[in-house]
C-alpha positions as CSV (number, residue, x, y, z in Angstrom):
1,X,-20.6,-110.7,-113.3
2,X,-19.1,-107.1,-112.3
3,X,-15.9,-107.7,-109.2
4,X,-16.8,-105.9,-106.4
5,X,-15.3,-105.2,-103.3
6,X,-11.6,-105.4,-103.0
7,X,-9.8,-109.1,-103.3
8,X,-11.0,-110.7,-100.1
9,X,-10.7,-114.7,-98.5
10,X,-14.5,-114.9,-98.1
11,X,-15.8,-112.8,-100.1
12,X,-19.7,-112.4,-101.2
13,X,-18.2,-111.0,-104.8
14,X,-20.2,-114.0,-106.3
15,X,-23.4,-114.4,-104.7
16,X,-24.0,-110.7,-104.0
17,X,-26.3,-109.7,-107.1
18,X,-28.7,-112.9,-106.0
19,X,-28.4,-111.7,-102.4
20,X,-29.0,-108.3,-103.3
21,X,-32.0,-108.4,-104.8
22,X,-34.1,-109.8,-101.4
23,X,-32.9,-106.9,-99.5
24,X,-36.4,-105.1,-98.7
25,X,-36.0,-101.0,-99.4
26,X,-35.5,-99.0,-96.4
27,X,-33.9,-95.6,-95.1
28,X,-30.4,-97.5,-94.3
29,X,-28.6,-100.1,-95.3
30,X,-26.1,-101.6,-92.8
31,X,-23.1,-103.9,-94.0
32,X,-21.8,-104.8,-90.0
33,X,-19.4,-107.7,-91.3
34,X,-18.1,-105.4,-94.5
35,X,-14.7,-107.4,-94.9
36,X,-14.1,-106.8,-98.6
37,X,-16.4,-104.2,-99.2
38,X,-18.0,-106.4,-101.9
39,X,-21.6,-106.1,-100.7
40,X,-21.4,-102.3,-99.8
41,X,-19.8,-101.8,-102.8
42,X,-22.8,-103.8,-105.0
43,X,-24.7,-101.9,-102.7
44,X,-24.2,-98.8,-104.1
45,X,-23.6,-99.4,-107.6
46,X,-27.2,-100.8,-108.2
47,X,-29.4,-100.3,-105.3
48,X,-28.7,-97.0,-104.4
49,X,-32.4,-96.0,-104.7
50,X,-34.0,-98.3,-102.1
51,X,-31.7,-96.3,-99.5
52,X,-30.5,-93.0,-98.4
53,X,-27.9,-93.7,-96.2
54,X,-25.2,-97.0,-96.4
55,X,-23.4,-98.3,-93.4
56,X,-19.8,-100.3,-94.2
57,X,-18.6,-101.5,-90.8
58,X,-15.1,-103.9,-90.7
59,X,-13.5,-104.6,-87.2
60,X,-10.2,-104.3,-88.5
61,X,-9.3,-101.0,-89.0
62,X,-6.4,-101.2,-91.4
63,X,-8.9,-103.0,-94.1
64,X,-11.0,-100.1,-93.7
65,X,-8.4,-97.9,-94.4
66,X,-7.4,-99.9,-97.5
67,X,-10.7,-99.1,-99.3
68,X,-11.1,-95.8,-98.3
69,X,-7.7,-95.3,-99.9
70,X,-8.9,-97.0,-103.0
71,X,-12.2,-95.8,-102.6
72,X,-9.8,-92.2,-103.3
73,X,-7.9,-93.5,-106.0
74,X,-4.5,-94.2,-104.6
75,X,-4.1,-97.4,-106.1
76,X,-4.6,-96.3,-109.7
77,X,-2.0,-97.2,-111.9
78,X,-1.3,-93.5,-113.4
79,X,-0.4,-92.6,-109.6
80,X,0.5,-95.3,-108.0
81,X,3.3,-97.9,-109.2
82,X,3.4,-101.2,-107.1
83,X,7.2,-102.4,-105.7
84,X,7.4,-105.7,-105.5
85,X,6.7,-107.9,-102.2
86,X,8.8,-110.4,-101.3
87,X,8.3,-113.4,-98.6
88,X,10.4,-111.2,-96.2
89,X,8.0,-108.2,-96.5
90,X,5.5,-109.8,-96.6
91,X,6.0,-111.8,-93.1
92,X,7.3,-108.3,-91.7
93,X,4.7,-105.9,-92.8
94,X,1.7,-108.5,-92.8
95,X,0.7,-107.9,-89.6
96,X,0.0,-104.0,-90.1
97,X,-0.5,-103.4,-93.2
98,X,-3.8,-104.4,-95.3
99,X,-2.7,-104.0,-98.6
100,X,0.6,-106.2,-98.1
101,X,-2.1,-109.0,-96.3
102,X,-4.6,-109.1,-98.7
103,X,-3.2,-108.4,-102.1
104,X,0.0,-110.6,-101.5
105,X,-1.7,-114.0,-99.7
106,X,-2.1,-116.7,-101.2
107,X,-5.9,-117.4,-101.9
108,X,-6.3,-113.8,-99.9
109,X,-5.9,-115.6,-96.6
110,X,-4.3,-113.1,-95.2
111,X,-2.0,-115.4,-93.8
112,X,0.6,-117.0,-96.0
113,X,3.1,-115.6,-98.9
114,X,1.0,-115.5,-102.5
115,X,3.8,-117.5,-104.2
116,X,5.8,-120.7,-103.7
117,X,9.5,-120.3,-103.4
118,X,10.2,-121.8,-106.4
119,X,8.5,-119.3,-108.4
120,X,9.1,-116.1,-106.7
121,X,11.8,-115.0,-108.9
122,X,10.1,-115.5,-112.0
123,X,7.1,-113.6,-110.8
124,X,9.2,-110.8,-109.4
125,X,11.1,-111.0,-112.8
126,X,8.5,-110.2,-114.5
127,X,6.3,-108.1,-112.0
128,X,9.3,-105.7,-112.6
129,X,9.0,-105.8,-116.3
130,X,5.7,-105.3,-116.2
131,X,5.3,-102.6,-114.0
132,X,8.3,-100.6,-114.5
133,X,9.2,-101.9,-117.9
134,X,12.6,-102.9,-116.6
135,X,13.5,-106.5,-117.8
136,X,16.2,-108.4,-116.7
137,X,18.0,-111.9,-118.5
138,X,15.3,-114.0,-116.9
139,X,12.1,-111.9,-118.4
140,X,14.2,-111.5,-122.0
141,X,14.2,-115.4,-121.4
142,X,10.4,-116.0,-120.3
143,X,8.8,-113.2,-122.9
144,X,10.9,-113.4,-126.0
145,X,11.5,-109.6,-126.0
146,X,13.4,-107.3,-124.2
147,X,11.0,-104.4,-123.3
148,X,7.2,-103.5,-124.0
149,X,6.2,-100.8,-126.4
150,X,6.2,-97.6,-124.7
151,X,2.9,-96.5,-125.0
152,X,1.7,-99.4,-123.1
153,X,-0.2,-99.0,-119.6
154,X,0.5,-101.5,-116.7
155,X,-2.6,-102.7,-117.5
156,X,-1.8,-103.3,-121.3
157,X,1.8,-104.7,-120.6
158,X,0.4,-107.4,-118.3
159,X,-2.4,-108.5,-121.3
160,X,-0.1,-108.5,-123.5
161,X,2.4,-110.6,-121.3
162,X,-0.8,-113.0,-121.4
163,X,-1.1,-113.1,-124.3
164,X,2.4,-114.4,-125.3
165,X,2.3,-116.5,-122.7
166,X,-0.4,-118.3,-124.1
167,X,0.8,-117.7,-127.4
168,X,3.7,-119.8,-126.7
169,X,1.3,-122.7,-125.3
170,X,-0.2,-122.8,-128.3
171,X,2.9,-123.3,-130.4
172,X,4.0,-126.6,-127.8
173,X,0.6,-127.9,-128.7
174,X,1.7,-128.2,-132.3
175,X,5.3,-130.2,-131.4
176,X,4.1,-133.6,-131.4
177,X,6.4,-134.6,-134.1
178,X,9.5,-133.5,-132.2
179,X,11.7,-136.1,-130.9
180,X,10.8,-137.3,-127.5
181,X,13.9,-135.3,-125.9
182,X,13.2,-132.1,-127.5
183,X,9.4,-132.5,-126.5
184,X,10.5,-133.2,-122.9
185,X,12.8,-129.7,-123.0
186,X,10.1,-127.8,-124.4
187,X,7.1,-129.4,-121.9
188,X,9.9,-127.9,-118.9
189,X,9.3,-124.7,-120.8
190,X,6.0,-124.4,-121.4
191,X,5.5,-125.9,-117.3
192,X,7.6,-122.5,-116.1
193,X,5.3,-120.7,-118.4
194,X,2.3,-121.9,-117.7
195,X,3.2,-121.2,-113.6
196,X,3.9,-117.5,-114.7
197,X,0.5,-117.1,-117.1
198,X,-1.5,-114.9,-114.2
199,X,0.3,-111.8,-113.0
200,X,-1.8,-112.8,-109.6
201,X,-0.8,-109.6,-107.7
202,X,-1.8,-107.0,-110.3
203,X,-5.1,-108.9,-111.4
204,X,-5.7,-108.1,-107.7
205,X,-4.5,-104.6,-108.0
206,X,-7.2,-104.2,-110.2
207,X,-10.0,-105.0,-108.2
208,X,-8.7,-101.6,-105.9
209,X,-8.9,-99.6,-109.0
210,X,-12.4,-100.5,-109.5
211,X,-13.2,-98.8,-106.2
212,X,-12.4,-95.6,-107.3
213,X,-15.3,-95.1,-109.6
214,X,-17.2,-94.3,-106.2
215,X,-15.3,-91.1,-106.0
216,X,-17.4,-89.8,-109.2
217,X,-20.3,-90.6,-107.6
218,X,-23.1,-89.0,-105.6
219,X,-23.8,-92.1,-103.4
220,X,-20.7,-91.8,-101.9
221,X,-21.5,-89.2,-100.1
222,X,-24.1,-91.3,-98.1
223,X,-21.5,-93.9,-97.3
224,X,-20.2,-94.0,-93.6
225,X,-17.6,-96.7,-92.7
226,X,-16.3,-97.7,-88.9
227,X,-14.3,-100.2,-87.4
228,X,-16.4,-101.4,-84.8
229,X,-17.4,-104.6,-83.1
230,X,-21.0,-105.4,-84.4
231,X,-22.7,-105.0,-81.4
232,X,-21.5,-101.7,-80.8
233,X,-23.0,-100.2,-84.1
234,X,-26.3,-98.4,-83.2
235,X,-29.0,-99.3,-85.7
236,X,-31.0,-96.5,-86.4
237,X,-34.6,-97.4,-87.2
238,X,-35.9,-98.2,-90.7
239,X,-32.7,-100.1,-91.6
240,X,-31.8,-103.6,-93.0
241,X,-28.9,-105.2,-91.8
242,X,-26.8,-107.7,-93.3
243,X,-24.2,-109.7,-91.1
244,X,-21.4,-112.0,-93.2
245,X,-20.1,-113.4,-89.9
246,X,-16.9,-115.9,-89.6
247,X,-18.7,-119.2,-90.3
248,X,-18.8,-121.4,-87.3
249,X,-16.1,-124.2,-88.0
250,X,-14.4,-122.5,-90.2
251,X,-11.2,-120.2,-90.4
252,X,-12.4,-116.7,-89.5
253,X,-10.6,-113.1,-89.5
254,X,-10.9,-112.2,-85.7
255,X,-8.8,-114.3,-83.1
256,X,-12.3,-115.5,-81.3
257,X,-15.8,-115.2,-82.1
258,X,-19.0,-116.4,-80.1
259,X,-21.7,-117.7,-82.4
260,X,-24.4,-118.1,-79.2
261,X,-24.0,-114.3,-78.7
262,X,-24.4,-113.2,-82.0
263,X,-27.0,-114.8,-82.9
264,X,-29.4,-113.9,-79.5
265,X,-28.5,-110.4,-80.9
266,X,-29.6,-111.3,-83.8
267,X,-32.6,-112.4,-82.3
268,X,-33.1,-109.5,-80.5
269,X,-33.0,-106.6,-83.2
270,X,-36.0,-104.9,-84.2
271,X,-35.0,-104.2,-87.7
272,X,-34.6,-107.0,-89.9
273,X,-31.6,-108.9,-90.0
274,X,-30.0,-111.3,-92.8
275,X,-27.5,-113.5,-92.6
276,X,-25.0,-115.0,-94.6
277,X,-23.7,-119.1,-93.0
278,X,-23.7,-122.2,-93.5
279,X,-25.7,-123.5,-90.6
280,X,-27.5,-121.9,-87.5
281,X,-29.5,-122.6,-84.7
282,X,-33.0,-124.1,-85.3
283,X,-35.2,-121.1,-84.3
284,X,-33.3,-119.3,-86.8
285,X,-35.2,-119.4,-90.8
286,X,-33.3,-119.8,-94.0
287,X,-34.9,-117.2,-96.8
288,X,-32.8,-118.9,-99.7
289,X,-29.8,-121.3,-100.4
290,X,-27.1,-121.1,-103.1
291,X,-25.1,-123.2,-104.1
292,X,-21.3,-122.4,-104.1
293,X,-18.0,-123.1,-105.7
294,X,-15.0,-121.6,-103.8
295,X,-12.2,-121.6,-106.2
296,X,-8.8,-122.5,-104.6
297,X,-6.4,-119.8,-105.9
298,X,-3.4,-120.7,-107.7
299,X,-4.7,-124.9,-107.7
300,X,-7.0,-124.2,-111.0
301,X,-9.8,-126.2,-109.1
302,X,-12.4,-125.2,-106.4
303,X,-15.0,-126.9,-103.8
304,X,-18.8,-126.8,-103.3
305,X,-20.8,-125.4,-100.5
306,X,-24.4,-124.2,-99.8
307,X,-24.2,-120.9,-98.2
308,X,-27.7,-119.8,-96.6
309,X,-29.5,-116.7,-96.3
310,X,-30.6,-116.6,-92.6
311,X,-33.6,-113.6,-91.4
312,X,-34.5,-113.0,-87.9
313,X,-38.1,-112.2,-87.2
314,X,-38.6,-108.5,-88.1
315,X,-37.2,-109.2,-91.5
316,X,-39.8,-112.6,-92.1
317,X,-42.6,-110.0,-91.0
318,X,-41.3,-107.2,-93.5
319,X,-40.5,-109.7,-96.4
320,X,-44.1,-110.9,-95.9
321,X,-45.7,-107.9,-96.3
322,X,-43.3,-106.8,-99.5
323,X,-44.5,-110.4,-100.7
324,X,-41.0,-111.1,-101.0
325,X,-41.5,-114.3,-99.6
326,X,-44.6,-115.3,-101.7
327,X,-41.8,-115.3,-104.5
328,X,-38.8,-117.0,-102.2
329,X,-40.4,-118.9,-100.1
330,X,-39.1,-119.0,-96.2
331,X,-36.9,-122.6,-95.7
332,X,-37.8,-124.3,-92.5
């Protein structure tokens, strides 16, 4: 399963490609909730055909900024070499900058600093060796060696940093005839290791790389994105819409949302509507369910949730007649 989108709290990178698919062909395609970009960006890697024109709409302006820049490549390594965050840039800059928010939060939330305090200067130790090749006693101390080979890429440097990492796991494995102190000294060891395995920033990094292979092709010239609130985007007719609203009873994006308003627009539009939530109001059908594990960054576990795929009449009437529903059939 491809990444899509940029790294996002929220997210449709996972259930897109069995979302995409029920999407009826039509001149536009309309993605009013865009967040992440994951779903525009599926969008127009594989269903570029059914559409002519693609709609990316995100109320906060600076995270539409953040993927038109990587959309335009200036997050890729060769250009672009990433200085290291800390906890006090992080709470200053949050607020206005996009990139510092989302790439730098812990579980993308937008809201809090990526790492704990106690590990901040090893992952700045080593964010510094691996981005700028520049090591200091602790990363000498962490990786065993005191530089990467030159002709390494950021990319290849942080594998590679990986891979010792987990190289040296492998080796604790084997120390079960140790005496118990030495086992204990090693364990602390191979604990600071293991705390250090996922370069979490520059994994993320990646995903805003990806972007830029939209820049090569033709379907980006039929992208448009805005910054608008949903019910100021004009849909034009012969258009399917898809809305990933904040989830009622949940932590959303926007300060305040009204879920009774949305969905009597909902209600109300002539083209056909899908939604992504959890629950909604009676009247309201369900075309599919998923179920879905969330994973809970940096905790190695995650939770289940159904997530439903919500149509308002026009799209029941249009899936009906594509016989889209004969093969999904509508939940009541």
């Amino acid at each position: 399963m491809g990444n899509y989108g940029i790294p996002y709290m929220g997210s449709k990178d996972s259930l897109i490609q069995k979302i995409g698919h029920l999407f009826p062909a039509a001149e536009n395609f309309y993605d009013l909730f865009g967040g992440g970009f994951s779903v525009s960006h599926f969008m127009l890697l594989h269903k570029s055909e059914k559409y002519n024109r693609f709609f990316y709409n995100e109320i906060k302006a600076d995270i539409v900024r953040l993927v038109s820049d990587a959309i335009a490549g200036k997050y890729n390594y060769d250009v672009f070499k990433p200085k290291w965050i800390s906890r006090e840039d992080f709470e200053r800059n949050k607020t206005n900058c996009a990139y510092t928010r989302c790439i730098w939060s812990f579980g993308n939330n937008q809201k809090s600093y990526l790492f704990s305090a106690e590990n901040e200067t090893n992952k700045k130790s080593l964010h510094n060796a691996v981005v700028f090749n520049e090591f200091d006693s602790l990363a000498e101390d962490l990786l065993k060696i005191t530089s990467f080979p030159g002709h390494l890429s950021i990319r290849g440097r942080r594998l590679m940093c990986r891979s010792i990492v987990c190289d040296r796991k492998g080796e604790l494995e084997q120390l079960e005839r140790l005496e118990r102190l030495e086992r204990l000294q090693q364990l602390q060891q191979l604990e600071r290791l293991e705390r250090l395995q996922q370069l979490q920033q520059l994994e993320r990094l990646e995903r805003l790389q990806q972007l830029e292979q939209l820049e090569q092709l033709e379907q980006l010239e039929r992208l448009e994105l805005s910054s608008k609130s949903y019910e100021s985007i004009t849909i034009l007719p012969r258009s399917v819409v898809y809305c990933d609203p904040p989830y009622k009873g949940t932590a959303g994006y926007i300060d305040s949302f009204d879920h009774d308003i949305f969905w009597d627009w909902v209600r109300n539009q002539s083209e056909p509507v899908f939604v992504s939530e959890y629950n909604a109001p009676k009247d309201i059908r369900v075309l599919a369910a998923f179920n879905h594990k969330k994973s809970l960054s940096g905790l190695g576990s995650s939770t289940g949730s159904v997530e439903k795929l919500y149509i308002n009449a026009a799209a029941e009437s249009i899936l009906a007649e594509s016989k889209i529903i004969a093969a999904q059939p509508v939940l009541r």
